[in-house]
Backbone as CSV, one residue per row, in Angstrom:
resi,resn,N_x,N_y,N_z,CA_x,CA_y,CA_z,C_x,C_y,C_z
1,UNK,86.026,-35.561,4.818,85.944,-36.731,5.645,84.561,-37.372,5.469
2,UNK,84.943,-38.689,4.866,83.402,-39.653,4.807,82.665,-40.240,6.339
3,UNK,81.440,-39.898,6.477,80.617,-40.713,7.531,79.654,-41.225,7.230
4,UNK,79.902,-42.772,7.987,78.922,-43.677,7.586,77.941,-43.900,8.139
5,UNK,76.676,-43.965,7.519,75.184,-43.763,8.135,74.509,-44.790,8.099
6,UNK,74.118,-45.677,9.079,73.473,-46.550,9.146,72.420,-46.281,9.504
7,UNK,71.145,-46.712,8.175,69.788,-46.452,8.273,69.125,-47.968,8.939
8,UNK,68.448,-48.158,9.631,67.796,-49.105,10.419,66.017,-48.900,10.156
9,UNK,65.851,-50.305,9.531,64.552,-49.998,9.086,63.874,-50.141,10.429
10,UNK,62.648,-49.827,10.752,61.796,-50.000,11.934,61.391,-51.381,12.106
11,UNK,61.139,-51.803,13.439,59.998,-53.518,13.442,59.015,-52.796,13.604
12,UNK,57.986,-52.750,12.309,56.850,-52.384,12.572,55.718,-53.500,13.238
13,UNK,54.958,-52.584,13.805,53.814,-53.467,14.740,53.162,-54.627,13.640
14,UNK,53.035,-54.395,12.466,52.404,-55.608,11.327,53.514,-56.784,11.343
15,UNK,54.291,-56.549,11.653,55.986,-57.336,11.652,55.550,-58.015,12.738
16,UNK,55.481,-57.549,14.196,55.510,-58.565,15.394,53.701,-59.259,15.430
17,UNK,52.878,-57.992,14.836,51.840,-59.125,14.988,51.779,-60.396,14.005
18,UNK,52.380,-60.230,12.723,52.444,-61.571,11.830,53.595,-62.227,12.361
19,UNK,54.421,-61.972,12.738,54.821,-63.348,13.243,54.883,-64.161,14.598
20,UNK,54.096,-63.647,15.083,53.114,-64.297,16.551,52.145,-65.096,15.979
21,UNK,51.315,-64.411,14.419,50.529,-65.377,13.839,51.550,-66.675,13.329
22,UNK,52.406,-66.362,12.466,52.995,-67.269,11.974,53.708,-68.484,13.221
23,UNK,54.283,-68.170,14.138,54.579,-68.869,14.973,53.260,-69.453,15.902
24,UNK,51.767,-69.021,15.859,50.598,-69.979,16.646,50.507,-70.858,15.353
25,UNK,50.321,-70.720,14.206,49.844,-71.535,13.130,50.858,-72.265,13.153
26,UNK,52.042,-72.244,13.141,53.084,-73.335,13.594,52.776,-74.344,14.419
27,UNK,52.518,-73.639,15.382,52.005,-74.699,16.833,51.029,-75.814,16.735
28,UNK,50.023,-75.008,15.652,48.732,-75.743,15.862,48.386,-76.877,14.628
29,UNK,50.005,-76.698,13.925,50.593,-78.097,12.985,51.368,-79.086,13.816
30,UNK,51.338,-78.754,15.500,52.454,-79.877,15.747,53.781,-79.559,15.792
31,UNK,54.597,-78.285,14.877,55.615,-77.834,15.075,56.288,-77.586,16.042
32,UNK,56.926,-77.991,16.944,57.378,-77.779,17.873,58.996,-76.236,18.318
33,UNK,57.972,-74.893,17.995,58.741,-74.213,18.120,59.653,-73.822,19.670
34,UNK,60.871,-73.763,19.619,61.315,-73.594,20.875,62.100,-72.174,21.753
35,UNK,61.724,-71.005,20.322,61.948,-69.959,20.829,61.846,-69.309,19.692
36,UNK,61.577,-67.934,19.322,61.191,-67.194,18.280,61.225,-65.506,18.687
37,UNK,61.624,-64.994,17.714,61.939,-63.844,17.847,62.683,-63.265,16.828
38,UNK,62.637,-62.078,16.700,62.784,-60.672,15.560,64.253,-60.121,15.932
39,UNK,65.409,-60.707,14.996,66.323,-60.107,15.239,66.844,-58.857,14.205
40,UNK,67.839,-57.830,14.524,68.340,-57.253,13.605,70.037,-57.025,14.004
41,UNK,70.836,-56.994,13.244,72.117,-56.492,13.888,73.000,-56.033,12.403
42,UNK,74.083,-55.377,12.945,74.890,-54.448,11.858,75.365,-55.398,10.693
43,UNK,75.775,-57.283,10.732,76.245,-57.664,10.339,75.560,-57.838,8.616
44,UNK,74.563,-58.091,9.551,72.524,-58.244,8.147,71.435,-57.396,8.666
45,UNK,72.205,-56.139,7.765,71.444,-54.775,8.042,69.624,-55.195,8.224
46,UNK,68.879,-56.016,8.868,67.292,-56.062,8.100,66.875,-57.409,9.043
47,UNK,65.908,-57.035,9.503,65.138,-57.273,10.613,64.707,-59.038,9.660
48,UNK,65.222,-60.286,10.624,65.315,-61.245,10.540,64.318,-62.066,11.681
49,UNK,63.407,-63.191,11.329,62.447,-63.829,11.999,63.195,-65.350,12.274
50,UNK,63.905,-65.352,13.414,63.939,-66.911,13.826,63.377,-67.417,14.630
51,UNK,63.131,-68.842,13.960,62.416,-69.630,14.720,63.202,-71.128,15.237
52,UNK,63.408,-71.247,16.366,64.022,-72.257,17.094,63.289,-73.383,16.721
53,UNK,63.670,-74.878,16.698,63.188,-76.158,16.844,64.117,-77.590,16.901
54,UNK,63.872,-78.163,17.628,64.505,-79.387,17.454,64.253,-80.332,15.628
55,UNK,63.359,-80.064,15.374,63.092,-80.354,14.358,63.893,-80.109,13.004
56,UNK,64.658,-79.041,13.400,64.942,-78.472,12.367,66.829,-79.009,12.436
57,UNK,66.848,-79.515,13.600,68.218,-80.784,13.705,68.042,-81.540,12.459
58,UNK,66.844,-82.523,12.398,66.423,-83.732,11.630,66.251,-82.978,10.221
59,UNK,65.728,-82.008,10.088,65.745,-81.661,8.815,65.311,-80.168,8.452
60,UNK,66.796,-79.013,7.952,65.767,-77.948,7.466,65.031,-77.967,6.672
61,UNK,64.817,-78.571,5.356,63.986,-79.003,4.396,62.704,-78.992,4.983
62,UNK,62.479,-79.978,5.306,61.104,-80.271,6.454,60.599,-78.831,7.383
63,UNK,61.646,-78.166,7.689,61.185,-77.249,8.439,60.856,-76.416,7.668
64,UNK,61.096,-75.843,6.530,61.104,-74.626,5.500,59.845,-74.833,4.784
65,UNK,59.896,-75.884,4.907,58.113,-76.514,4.383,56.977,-76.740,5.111
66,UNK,57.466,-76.913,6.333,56.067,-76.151,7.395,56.009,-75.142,7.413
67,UNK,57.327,-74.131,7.664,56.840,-72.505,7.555,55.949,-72.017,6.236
68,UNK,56.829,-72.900,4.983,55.871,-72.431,3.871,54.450,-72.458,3.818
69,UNK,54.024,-73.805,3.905,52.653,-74.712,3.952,52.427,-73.386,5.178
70,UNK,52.306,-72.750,6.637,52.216,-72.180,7.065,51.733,-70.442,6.736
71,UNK,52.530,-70.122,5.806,52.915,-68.799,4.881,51.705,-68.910,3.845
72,UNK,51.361,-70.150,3.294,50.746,-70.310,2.206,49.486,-69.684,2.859
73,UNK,48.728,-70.769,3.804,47.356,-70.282,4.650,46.945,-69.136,4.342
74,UNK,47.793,-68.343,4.622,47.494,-66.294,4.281,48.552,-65.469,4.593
75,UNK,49.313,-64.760,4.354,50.457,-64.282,4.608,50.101,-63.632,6.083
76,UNK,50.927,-63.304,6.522,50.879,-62.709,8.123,50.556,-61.598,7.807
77,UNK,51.190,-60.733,6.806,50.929,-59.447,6.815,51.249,-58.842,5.011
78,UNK,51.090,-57.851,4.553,52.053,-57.646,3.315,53.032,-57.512,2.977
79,UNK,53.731,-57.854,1.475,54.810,-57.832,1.549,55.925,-58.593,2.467
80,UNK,55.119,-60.132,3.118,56.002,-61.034,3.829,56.938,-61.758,2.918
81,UNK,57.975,-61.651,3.493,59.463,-62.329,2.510,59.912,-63.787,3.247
82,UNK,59.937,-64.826,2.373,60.307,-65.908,2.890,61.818,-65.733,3.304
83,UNK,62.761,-64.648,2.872,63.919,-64.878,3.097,64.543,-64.178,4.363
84,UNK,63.080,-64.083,4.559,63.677,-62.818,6.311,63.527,-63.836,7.172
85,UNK,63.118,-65.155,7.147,62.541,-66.229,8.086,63.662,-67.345,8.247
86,UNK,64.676,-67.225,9.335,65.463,-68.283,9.342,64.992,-69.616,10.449
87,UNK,64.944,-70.736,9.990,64.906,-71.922,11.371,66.368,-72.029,11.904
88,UNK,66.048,-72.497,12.616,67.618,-72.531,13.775,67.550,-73.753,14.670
89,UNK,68.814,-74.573,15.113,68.290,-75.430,15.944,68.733,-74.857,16.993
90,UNK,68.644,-75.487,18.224,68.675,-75.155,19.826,69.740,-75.302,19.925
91,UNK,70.818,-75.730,19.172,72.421,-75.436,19.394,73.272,-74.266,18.825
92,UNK,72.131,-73.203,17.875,72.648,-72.051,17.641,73.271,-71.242,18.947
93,UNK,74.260,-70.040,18.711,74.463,-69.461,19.666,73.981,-68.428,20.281
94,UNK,72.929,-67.868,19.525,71.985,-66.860,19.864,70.521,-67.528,20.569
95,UNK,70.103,-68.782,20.389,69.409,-69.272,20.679,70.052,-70.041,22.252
96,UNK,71.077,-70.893,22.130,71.622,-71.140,23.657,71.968,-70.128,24.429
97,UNK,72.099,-68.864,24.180,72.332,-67.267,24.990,71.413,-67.318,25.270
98,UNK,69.811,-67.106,24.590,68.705,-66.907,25.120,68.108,-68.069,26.440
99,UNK,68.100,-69.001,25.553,67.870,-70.041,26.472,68.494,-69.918,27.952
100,UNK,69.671,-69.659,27.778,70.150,-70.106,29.460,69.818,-68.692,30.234
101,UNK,69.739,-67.650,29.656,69.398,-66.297,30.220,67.531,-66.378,30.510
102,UNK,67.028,-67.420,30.328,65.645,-67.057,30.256,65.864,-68.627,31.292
103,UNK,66.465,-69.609,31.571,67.223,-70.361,32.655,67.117,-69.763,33.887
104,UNK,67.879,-68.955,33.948,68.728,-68.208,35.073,67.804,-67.280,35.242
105,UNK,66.552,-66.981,34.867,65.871,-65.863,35.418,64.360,-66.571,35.562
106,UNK,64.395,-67.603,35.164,63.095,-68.347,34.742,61.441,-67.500,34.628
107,UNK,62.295,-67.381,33.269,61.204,-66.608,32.272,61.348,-66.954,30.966
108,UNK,60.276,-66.476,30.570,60.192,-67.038,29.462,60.531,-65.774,28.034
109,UNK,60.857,-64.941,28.815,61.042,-63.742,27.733,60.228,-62.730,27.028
110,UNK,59.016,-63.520,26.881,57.814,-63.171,26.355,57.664,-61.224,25.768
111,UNK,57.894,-60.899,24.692,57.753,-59.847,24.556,58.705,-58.930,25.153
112,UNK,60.002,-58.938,25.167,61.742,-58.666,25.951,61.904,-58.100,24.770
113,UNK,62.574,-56.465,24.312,63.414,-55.955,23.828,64.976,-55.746,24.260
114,UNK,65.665,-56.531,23.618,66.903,-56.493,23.525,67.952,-55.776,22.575
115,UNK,68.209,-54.427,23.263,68.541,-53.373,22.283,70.230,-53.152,22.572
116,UNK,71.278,-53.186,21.865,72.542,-53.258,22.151,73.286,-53.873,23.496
117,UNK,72.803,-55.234,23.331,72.721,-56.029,24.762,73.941,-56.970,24.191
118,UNK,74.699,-57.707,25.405,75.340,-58.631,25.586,74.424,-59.993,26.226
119,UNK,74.120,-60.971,25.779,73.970,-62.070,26.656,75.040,-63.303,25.973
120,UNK,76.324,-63.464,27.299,77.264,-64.482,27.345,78.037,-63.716,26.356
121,UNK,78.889,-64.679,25.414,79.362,-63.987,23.864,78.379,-63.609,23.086
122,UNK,77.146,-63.514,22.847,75.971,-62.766,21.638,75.650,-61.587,21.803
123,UNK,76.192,-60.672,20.407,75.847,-59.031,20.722,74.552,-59.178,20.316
124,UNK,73.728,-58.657,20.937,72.331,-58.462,20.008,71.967,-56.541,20.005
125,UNK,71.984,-56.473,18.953,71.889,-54.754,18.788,70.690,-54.699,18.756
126,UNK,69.644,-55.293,18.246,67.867,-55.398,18.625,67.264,-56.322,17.954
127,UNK,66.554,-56.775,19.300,65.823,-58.045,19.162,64.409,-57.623,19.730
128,UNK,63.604,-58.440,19.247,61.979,-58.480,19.634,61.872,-60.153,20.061
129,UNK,61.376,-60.377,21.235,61.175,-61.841,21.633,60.025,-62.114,21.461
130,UNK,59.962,-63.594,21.210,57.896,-64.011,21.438,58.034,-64.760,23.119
131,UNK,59.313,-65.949,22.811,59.275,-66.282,23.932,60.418,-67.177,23.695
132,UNK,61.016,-67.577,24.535,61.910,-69.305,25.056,61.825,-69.770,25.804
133,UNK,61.729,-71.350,25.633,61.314,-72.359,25.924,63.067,-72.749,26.434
């Protein structure tokens, strides 16, 4: 009988402190981030960085090129992968879960582990928050 082993890489502490950097250096271009945070779940085995914005309605292009121009400055940490970094707009569904749960409690999330959680329909098996707006 086969059993299947799901290895889960760690969020290491270089992970949440670069992208707290990467998301202030955002800010301090004007970017208007509107929620950010470290997801992982069974579907995409590997710890994923989204970043919320209205901006990113009008154009991902535009947005992928502030994170870059952003990335370029100095990497957050080693071994940073542009492809772990998704933008999202505020009509995603993991992002409107957060949002109205950080609504309804009025908070901002700030540093919230979300470890095999339900919010509304969104499973989140583990998440690291910065914050929502």
């Amino acid at each position: 009988m086969a059993t299947e082993i799901l290895v889960k890489d760690p969020l290491e502490k270089e992970m949440i402190e670069g992208g707290r950097e990467l998301v202030l250096r955002l800010a301090r271009t004007g970017f208007n981030v509107s929620a950010a945070l470290w997801l992982w779940n069974r579907e995409r085995p590997y710890w994923r960085l989204l970043i919320a914005s209205p901006a990113v309605k009008k154009s991902l292009d535009d947005a992928y090129q502030k994170i870059g121009d952003a990335l370029r400055e100095k990497p957050p940490f080693p071994n940073w992968e542009m492809t772990r970094i998704q933008p999202l707009t505020n009509s995603e569904p993991v992002i409107k879960a957060l949002r109205s749960q950080a609504k309804k409690y009025r908070t901002n999330m700030a540093g919230e582990r979300l470890k095999e959680s339900w919010l509304g329909d969104v499973s989140f098996d583990d998440a690291y928050i910065y914050f929502v707006k």
